[in-house]
C-alpha positions in Angstrom: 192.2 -41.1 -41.4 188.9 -40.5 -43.2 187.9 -42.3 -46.7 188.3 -40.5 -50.0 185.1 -42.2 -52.6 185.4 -41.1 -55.8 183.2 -42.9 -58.9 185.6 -41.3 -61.9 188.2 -43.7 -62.9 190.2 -41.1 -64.1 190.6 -40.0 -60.8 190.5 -43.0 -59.1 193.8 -44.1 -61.4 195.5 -40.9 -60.9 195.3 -41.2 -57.3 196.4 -44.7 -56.9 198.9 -44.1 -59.7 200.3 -41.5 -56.9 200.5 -44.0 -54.1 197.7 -43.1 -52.2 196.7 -46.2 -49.8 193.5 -47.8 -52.4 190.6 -49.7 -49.7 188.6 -51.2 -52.3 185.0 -50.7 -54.8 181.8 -49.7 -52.7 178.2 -50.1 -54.8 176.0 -47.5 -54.5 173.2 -48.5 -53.4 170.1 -47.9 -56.2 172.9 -46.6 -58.7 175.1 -48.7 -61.1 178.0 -46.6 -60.3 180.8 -48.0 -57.8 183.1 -45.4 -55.7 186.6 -46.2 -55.7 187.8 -46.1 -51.9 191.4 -44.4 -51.1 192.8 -42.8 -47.8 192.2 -39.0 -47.8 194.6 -37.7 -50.3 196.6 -34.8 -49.7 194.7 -31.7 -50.8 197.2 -30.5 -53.3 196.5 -33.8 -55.0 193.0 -33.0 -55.6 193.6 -29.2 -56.6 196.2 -30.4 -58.7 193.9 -33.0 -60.7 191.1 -30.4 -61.0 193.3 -27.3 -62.2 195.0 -29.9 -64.6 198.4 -28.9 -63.3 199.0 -32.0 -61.6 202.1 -35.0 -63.1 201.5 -38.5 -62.8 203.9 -40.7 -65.0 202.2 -42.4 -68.2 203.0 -46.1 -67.5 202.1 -45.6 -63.8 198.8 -44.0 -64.5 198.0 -46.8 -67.6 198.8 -49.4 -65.0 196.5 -47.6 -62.4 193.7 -47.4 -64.8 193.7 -51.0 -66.4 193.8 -52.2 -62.6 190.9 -50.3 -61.7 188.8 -51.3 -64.5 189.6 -54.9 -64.1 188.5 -54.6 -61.1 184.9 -53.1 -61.4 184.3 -55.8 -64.4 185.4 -58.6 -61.9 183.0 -57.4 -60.0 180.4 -57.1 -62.6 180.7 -60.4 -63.2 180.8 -61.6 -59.8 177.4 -59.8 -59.0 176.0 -61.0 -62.5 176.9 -64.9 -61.3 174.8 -64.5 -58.4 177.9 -63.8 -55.6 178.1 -60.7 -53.3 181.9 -59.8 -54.7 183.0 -58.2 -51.2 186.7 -57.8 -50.8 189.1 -58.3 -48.8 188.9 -54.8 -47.0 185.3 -55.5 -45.9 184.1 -52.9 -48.4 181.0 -54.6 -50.0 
């Protein structure tokens, strides 16, 4: 199954807050943005997050969002300590 890379955390949260199989953070290289890595989603996810017509329970998607974010400042600060910050899914 082909990646999903996203670099919105809104997004990012709605999709994992959905179940959808999350691979890791990616850098970009020459940008300071970082993709979020899924499985491909099911397309209705995506139409459904773009037309706004799409559910995702509030706790889930609060839980999804304050994971992801940890996660890109771990890795801030991991990078800003002098260490490459790859993961256990061999994304850098």
């Amino acid at each position: 199954m082909a990646d999903f890379a996203t670099t919105d955390l809104g997004l990012a949260s709605f999709l994992f807050a959905k179940g959808v199989a999350y691979k890791g953070l990616k850098e970009r290289p020459g940008d300071w943005k970082v993709e979020f890595i899924f499985d491909s989603p099911d397309a209705s996810l995506t139409a459904g997050w773009q037309s706004g017509t799409m559910e995702v329970g509030g706790l889930a998607f609060w839980n999804a969002s304050r994971r992801l974010a940890r996660e890109v400042k771990r890795r801030e600060r991991e990078n800003q300590n002098g260490r490459e910050g790859k993961n256990p899914q061999g994304y850098p």
